[in-house]
C-alpha positions as CSV (number, residue, x, y, z in Angstrom):
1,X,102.6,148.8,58.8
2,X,103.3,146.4,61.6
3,X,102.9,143.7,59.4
4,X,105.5,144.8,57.3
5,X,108.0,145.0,60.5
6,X,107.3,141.6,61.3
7,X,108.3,140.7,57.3
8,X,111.5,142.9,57.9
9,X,112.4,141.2,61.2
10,X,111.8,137.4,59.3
11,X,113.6,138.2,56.2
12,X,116.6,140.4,57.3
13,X,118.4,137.4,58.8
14,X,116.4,134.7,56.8
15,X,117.8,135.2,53.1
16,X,121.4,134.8,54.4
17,X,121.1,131.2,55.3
18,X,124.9,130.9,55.7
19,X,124.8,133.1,58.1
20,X,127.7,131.5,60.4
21,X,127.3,132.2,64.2
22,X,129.4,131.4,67.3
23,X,128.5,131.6,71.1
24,X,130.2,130.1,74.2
25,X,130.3,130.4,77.9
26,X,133.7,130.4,80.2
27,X,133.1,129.6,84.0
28,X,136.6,129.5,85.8
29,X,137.6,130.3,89.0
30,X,134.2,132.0,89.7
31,X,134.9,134.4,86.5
32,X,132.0,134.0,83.7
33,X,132.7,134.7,80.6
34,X,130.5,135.0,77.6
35,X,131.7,134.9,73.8
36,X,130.1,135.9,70.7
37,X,131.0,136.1,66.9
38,X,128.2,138.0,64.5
39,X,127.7,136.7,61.0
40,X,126.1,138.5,58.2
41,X,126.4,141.3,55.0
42,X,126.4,144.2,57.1
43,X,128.4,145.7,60.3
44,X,126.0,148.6,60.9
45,X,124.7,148.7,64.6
46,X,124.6,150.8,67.5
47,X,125.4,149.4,71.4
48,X,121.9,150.5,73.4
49,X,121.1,151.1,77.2
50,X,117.8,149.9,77.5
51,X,115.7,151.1,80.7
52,X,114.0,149.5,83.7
53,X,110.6,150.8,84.7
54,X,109.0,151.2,80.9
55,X,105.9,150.5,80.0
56,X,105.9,148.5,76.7
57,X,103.6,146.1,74.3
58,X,104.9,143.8,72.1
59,X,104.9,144.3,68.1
60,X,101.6,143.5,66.5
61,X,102.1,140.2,64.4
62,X,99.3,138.7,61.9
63,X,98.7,135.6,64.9
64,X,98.1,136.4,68.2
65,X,97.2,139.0,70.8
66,X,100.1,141.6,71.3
67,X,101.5,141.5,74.9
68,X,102.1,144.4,77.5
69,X,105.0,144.5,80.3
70,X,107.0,146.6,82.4
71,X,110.7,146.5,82.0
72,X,112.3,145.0,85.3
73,X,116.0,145.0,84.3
74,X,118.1,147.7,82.5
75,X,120.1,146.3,79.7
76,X,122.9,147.1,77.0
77,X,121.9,145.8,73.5
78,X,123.9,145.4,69.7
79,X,121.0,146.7,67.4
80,X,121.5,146.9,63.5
81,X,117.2,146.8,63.1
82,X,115.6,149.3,65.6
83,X,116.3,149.9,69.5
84,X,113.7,147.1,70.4
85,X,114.9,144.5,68.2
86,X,118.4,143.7,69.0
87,X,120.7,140.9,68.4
88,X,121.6,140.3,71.5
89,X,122.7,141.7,75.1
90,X,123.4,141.3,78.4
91,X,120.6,142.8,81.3
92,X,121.8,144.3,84.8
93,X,121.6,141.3,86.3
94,X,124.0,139.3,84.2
95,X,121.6,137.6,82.0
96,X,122.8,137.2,78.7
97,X,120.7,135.8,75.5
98,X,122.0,135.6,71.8
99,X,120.7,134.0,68.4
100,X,121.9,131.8,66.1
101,X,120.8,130.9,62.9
102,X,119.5,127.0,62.6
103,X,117.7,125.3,59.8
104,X,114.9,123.0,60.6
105,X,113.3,125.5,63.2
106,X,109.6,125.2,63.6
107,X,108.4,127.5,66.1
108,X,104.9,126.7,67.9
109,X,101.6,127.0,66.1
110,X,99.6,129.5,66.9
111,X,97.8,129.5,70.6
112,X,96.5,131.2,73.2
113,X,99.7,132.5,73.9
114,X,101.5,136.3,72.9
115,X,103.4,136.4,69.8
116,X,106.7,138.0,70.0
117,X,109.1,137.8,67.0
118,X,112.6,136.4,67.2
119,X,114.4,139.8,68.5
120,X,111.6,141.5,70.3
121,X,111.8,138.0,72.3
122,X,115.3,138.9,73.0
123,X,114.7,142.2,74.2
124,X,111.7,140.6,76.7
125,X,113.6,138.7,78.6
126,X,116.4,140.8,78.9
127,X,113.9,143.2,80.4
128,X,112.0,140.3,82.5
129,X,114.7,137.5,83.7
130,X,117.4,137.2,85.7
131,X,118.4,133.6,85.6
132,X,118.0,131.0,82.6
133,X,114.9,129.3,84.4
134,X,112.7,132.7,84.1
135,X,113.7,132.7,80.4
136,X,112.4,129.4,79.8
137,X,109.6,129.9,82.1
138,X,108.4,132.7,79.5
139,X,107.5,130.1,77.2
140,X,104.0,129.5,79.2
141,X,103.0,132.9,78.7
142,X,104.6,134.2,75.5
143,X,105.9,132.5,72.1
144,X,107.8,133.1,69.5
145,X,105.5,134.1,66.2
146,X,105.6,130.9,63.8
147,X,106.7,132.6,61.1
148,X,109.8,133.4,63.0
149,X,113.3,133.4,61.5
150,X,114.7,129.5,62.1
151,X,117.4,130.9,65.1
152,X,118.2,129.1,68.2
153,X,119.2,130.7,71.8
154,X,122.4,130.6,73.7
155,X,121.7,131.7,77.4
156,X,123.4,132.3,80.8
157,X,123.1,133.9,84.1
158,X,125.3,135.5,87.0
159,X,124.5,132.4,89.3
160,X,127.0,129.8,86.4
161,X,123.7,128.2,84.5
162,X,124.1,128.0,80.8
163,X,121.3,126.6,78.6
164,X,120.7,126.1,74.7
165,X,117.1,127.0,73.5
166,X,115.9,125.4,70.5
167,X,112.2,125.0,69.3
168,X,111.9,122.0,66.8
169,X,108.9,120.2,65.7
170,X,106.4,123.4,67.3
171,X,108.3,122.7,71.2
172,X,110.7,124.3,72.6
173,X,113.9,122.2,73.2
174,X,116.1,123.0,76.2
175,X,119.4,121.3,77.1
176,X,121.5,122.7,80.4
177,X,122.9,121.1,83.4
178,X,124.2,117.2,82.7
179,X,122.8,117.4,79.2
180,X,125.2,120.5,78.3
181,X,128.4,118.9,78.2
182,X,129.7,121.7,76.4
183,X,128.4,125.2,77.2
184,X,128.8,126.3,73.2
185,X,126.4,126.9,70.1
186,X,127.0,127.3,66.4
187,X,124.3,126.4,63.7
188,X,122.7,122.7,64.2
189,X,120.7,121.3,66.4
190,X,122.8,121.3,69.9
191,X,122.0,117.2,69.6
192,X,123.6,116.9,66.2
193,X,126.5,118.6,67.0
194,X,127.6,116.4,70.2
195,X,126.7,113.5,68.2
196,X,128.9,114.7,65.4
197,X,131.7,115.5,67.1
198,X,131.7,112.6,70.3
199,X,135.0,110.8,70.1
200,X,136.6,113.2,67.6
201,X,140.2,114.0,68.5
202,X,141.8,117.4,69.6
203,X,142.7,119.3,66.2
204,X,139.6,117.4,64.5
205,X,138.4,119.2,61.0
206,X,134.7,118.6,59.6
207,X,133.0,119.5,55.9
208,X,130.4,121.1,57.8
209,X,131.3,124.6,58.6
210,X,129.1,125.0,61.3
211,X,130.0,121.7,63.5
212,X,133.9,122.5,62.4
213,X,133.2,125.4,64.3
214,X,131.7,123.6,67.0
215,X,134.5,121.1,67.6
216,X,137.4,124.2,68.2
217,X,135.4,126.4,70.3
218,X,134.2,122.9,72.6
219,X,138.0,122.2,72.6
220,X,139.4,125.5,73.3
221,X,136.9,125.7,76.4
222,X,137.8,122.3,77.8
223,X,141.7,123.7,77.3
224,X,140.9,126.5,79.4
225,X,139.0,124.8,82.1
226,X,141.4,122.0,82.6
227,X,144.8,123.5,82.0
228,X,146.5,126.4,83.9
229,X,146.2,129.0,81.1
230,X,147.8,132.3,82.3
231,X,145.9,134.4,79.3
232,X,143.2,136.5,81.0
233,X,139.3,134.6,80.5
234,X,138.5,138.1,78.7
235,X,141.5,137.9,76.2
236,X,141.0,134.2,76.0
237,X,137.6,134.6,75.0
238,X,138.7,136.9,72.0
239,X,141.1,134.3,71.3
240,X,138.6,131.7,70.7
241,X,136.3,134.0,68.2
242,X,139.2,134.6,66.2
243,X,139.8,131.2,65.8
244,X,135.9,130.5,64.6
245,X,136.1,133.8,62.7
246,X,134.6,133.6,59.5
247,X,136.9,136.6,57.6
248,X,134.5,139.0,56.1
249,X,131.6,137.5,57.5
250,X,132.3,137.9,61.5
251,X,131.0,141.0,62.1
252,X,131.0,142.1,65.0
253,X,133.4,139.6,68.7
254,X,131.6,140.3,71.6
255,X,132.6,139.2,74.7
256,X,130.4,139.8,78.2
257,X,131.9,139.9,81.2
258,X,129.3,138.7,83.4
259,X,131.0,138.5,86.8
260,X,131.7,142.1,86.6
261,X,129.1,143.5,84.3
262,X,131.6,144.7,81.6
263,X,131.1,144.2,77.6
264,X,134.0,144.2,75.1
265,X,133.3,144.0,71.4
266,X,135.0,144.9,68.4
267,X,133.8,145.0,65.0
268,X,135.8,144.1,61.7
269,X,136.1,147.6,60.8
270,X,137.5,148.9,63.8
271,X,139.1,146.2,65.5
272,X,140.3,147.7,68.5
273,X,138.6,146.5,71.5
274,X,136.4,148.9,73.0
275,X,134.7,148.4,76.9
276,X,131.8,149.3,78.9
277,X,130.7,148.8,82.2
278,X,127.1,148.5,83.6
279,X,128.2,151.1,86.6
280,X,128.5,153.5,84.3
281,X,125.3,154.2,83.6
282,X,122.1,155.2,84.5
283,X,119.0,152.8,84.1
284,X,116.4,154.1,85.6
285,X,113.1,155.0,83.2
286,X,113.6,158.8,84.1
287,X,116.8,159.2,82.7
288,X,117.9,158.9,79.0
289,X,118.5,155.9,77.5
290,X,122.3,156.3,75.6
291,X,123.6,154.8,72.7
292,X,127.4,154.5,70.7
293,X,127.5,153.5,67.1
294,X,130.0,150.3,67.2
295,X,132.2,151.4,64.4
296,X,134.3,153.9,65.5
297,X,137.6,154.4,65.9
298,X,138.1,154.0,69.4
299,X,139.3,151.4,72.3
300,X,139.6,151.1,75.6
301,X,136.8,151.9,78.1
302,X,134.3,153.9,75.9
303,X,131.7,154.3,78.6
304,X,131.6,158.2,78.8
305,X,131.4,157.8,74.7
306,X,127.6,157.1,74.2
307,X,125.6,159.8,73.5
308,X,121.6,160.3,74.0
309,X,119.5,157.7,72.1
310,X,117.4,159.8,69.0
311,X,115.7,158.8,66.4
312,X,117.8,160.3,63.7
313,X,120.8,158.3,65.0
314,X,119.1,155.5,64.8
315,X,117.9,155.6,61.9
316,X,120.9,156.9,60.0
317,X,122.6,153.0,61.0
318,X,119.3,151.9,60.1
319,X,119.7,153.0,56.4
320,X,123.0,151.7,56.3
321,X,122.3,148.2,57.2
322,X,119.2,148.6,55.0
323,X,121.5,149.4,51.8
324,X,124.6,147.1,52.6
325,X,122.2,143.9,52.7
326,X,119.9,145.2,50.2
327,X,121.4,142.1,47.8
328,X,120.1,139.7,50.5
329,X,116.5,141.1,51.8
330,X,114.2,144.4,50.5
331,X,112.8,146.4,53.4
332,X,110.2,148.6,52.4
333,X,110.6,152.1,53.7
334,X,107.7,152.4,56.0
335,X,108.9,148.6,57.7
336,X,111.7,150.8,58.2
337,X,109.8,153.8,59.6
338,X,107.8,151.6,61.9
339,X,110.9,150.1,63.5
340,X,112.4,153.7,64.0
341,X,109.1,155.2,65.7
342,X,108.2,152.0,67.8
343,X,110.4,153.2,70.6
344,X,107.9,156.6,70.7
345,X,105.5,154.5,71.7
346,X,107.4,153.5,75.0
347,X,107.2,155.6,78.0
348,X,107.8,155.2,82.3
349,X,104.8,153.6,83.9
């Protein structure tokens, strides 16, 4: 059965190849902003708390000896395939890690290291790390399974550091600091897309979708950074996913507020933007982790909104997403079970 999640995990986002991706990072005036547009067939999902203090082991995959941890960090998640398998998400501490998709991925032969697949990865360092160098530390310890989705990382931090991860040819590739000119990530290699773009104008198109999109989110965050733009960083933010928006596609605009632990999002059913705030929650293992399904008709500050996490609600998005991209990947119903009852397993140390 666990086999069959790791099939599910690799071919839900895998047989959508166009699956079109945006991530940036703001840093003005001591404000950090984070921006993310999701791509794919289906806006299903539920917004998670996720606790500190649990005791958890990683997914069984065919390579590899499984992994045990204790959460560290409380986070909030956007799931579509099971609480432990999100997307993407921001921790307590203002670490934030999201996926792209990116062609020419080869993840790490198997070794001696755990096997995690591409969003149980996710969900470990939100739970583990605080900054972008503990997440990259991970890769002595942990790897991602190598037949993992092709995705690549966009990650940042509460301290300003912003850093692409990318494993090509079996190593993982990591560009911050001087060799992240532009804190922002669509679908190549974060190489071919400077390369593509260097000396291109302002207002520059491209063929390729992909570095097209590249090119206006690098220039919108140089605009901001260099001129005296009275738009808020959060609105700005928005502003800059709608202008990579791919229609039908983009999903789901999130924007994380890392400075003051605040989320917006909005999805293209319900495009009002909705908010929540780290402080209002509790994250400790004894209380109960809370969820909110992310299309509903609400806005503003939807904090008090979630309601307990349960298994039912979970899976009830669960079988939607299942059916809307049922054209694009088959997920056999006890993958789907075992994603549903994994979080059973997980209890306080």
């Amino acid at each position: 059965m666990k086999t069959l999640v790791t099939l599910l995990v690799v071919g839900f986002i895998s047989s959508f190849s166009s699956s079109a991706c945006t991530t940036f990072l703001l840093n003005k005036n001591g404000q950090l902003v984070f921006g993310r547009n999701y791509d794919w067939v289906t806006n299903a999902g539920i917004v998670c708390t996720n606790l500190r203090g649990l005791q958890k082991t990683s997914m069984k995959e065919e390579e590899g000896t499984p992994i045990s941890w204790v959460s560290q960090y409380g986070s909030i998640t956007f799931n579509q395939y099971g609480k432990e398998f999100p997307n993407g998400g921001m921790n307590e501490k203002g670490l934030v890690v999201e996926m792209m998709w990116l062609d020419g991925t080869k993840f790490p032969d198997p070794d001696n290291r755990s096997p995690l697949n591409v969003l149980q990865w996710i969900q470990y360092q939100l739970d583990r790390c605080a900054t972008v160098d503990e997440v990259i530390a991970t890769d002595k310890t942990i790897r991602i399974s190598s037949k993992g989705t092709p995705v690549h990382y966009l990650v940042a931090d509460a301290g300003g550091h912003v850093s692409t991860i990318e494993f090509l040819n079996g190593k993982m590739v990591v560009h911050k600091g001087k060799e992240l000119p532009f804190p922002v990530l669509t679908n190549n290699t974060y190489d071919e897309s400077i390369q593509k773009t260097k000396g291109s104008s302002e207002g520059s198109t491209f063929a390729d979708n992909s570095i097209d999109r590249f090119a206006k989110a690098c220039s919108m965050v140089q605009q901001f950074q260099l001129q005296n733009i009275n738009t808020s960083i959060v609105d700005y933010a928005f502003s800059i996913l709608n202008k990579v928006s791919q229609s039908e596609w983009t999903k789901w605009s999130i924007v994380y507020d890392i400075t003051n632990k605040k989320i917006s999002f909005k999805s293209n059913a319900f495009p009002d933007v909705k908010t929540v705030s780290f402080s209002a929650f509790d994250f400790s293992c004894i209380s109960s982790p809370k969820m909110f399904n992310i299309n509903r008709n609400q806005k503003g500050d939807i904090s008090a909104s979630f309601k307990d996490f349960s298994i039912a609600d979970g899976k009830a998005v669960l079988e939607t997403a299942v059916y809307e991209s049922r054209k694009e990947v088959n997920i056999p119903e006890n993958a789907k079970e075992a994603l549903l009852n994994y979080s059973r397993e997980i209890k306080c140390k």
